[in-house]
Each structure stands twice: as C-alpha cells, then as structure tokens.
C-alpha positions as a Python dict, from the first residue, in 0.01 Angstrom:
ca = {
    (1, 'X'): (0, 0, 0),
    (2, 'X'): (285, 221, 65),
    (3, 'X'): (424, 168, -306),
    (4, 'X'): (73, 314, -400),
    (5, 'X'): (54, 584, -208),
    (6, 'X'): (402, 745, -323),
    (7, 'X'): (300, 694, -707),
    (8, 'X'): (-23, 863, -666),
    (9, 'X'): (134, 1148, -476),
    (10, 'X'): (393, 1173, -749),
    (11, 'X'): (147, 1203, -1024),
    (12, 'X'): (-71, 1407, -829),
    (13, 'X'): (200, 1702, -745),
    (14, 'X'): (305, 1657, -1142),
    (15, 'X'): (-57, 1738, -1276),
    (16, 'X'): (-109, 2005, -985),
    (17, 'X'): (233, 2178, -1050),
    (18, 'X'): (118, 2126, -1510),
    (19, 'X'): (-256, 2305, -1403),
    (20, 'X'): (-132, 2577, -1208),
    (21, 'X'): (132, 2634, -1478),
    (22, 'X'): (-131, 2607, -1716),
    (23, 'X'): (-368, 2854, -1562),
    (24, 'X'): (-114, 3077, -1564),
    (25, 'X'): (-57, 3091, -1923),
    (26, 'X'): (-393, 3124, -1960),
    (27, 'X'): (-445, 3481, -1743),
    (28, 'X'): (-61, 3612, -1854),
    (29, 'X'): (7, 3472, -2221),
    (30, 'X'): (355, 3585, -2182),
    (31, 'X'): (471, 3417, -2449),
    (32, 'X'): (170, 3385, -2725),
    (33, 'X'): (111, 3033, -2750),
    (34, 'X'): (373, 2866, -2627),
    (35, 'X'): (310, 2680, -2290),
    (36, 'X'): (624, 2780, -2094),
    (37, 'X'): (453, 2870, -1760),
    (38, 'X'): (303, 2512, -1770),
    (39, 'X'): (593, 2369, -1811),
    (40, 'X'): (812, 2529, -1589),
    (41, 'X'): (471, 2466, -1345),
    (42, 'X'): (539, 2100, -1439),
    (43, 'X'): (901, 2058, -1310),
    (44, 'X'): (855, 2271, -1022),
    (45, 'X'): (549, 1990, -938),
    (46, 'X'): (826, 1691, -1048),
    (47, 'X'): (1137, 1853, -884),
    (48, 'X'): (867, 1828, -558),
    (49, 'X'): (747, 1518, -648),
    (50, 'X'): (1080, 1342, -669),
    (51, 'X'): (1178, 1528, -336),
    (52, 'X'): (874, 1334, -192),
    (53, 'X'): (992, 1038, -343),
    (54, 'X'): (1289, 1038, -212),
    (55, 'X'): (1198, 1109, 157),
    (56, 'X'): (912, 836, 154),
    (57, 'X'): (1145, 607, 44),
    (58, 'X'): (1416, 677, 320),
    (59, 'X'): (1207, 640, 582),
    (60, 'X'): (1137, 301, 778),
    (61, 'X'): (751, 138, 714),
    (62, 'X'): (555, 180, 998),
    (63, 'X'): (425, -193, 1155),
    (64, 'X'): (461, -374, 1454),
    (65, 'X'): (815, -490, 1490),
    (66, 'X'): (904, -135, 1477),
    (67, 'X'): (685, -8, 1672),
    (68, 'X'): (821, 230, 1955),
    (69, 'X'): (507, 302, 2140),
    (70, 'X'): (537, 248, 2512),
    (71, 'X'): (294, -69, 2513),
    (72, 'X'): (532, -231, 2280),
    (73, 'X'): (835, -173, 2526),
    (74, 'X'): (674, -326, 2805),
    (75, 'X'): (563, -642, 2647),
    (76, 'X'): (208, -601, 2703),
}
C-alpha cells in the first residue's frame, strides 16, 4: 500500500504543479502560445514530487516490529 501511495502522490504534485502552470498561461500569455509557464509549473510539481519520493522512500515502514510506542516496550 505504501508503493501506492508514493506513485499517486507523485502524479498528483506533477498534474497540480502542469494546471497551475497552465492557468497561468492562460491569465498572462507571456509568451503567445507557447506553454512555458506550464511547463516550468510541471518541473517545479516533479522537482517536488521526486523530493517526496525520495523522503518516503528513506524512511522506515511503519508496523509492529518497529513499533516504539510504550505498550510495545513493556511487552504487554
């Protein structure tokens, strides 16, 4: 499940990072028609994404054998 959870949140900050991007072409056109706001909105959401990644990755899965709850400790 936790495989699943770090794809979605990778796609999701992509697209979010591509519509805001997007949007913003859309109210500035600084460029005519050329999409550059939505991507540079797109790496910004990648550059995130893979930060994300990267941190969710490095850090230990959460279940019972390491769990560091008092309760545990005692053995009861």
């Amino acid at each position: 499940m936790r495989v699943a959870d770090l794809g979605l949140r990778f796609v999701i900050t992509c697209v979010l990072g591509a519509a805001v991007g997007f949007w913003l072409d859309r109210e500035f056109a600084l460029l005519g028609r050329f999409p550059i706001l939505t991507l540079v909105g797109f790496f910004i959401g990648l550059a995130g994404a893979m930060t994300m990644l990267i941190r969710g990755i490095g850090r230990p899965e959460d279940d019972e054998e390491t769990d560091d709850s008092p309760d545990s400790r005692r053995g009861g």
